[in-house]
C-alpha positions in Angstrom: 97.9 270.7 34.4 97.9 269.8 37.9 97.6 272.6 40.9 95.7 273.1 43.7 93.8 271.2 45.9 93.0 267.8 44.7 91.7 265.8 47.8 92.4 261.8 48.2 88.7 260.6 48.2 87.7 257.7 50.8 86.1 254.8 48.8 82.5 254.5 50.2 80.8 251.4 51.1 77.7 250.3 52.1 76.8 246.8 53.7 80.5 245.5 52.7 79.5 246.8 48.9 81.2 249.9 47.2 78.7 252.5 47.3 78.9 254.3 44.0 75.9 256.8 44.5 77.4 258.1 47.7 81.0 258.3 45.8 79.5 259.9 42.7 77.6 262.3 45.4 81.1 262.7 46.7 82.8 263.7 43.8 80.1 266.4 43.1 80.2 268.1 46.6 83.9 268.2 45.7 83.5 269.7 42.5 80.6 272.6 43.6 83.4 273.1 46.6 86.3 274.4 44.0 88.4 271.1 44.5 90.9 271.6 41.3 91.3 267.3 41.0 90.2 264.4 42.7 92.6 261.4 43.8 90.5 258.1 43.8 91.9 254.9 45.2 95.1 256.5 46.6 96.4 254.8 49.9 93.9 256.7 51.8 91.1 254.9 49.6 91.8 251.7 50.8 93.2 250.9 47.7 95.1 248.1 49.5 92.1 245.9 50.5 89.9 246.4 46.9 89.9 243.8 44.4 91.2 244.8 41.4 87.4 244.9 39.5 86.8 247.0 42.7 89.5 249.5 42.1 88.6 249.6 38.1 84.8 250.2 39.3 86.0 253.5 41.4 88.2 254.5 39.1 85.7 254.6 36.6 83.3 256.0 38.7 85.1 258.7 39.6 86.6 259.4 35.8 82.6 259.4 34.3 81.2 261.5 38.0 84.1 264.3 37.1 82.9 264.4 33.4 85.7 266.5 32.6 85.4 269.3 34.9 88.2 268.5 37.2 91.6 266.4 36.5 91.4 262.8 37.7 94.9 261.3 39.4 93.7 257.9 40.2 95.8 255.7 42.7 97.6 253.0 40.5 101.0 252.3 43.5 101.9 249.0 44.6 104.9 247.6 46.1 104.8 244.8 43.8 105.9 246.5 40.3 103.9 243.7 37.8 100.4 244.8 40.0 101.5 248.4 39.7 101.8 248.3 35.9 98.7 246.2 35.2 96.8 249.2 38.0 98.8 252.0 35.3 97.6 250.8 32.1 93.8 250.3 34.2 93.5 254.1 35.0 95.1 255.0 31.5 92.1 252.6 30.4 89.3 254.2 32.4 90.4 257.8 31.1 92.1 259.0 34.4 94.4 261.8 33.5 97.3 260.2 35.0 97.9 257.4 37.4 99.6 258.0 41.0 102.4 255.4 41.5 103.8 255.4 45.3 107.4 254.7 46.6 107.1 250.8 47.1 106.2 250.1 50.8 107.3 247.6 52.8 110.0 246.1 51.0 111.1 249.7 50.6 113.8 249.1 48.0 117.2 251.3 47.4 117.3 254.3 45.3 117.9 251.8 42.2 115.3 249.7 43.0 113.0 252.6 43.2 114.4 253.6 39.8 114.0 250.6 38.1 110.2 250.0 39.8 109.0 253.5 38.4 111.1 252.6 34.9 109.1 249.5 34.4 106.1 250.9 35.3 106.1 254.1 32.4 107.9 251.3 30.0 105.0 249.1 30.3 102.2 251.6 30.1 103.7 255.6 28.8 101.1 257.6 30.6 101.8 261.0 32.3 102.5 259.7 35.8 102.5 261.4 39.6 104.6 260.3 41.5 104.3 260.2 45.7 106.5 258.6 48.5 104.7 258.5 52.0 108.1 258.6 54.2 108.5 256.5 56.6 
């Protein structure tokens, strides 16, 4: 289901506000340029410093821009594992084809940690789920 190149997308903004024409205008240049899936709200899209109403708003966005045409693997990680399940069910929610969970950063736990972060996280919300770690 998922192959190819499937960029992270920046999250736009305009005068401190998300900028959801330019983002939508994104997601169709990437589209007419072949991209095979788009990654909204991954760590490269500042998915850090958005609100949570903020990331729902991109992650919708994105999901209603692609229409279908391309696969959707919106950024749902978080080093804290109750945030990263309520960001899960969110892009399940918003009709993302699967949610991208990342390797906990910063408190960078041990391979059981890890285990029992992603565990809770596909208990809580069963969704097909990508998986990243951004090494250190």
């Amino acid at each position: 289901m998922f192959r190819g190149s499937m960029p992270a997308l920046v999250t736009t903004f305009k005068n401190g506000e998300l900028d959801l024409d330019t983002l939508e205008a994104l997601v169709e240049w990437h589209v007419a340029q072949s991209s095979n899936g788009l990654v909204p709200v991954g760590t490269t899209g500042e998915s850090p410093t958005l609100s949570h109403r903020e990331h729902e708003i991109v992650v919708e966005c994105v999901v209603k821009a692609a229409a279908g045409r391309v696969p959707v693997i919106a950024g749902a990680g978080s080093n804290n594992t109750q945030k990263a399940v309520d960001l899960q069910k969110l892009c399940k929610e918003s009709g993302a084809d699967a949610p991208l969970q990342v390797t906990p950063y910063y408190n960078k736990p041990n391979a059981r940690g890890q285990l029992a972060h992603f565990r809770a996280i596909v208990e809580a919300c069963p969704h097909p789920t990508v998986l990243y770690n951004v090494p250190g």
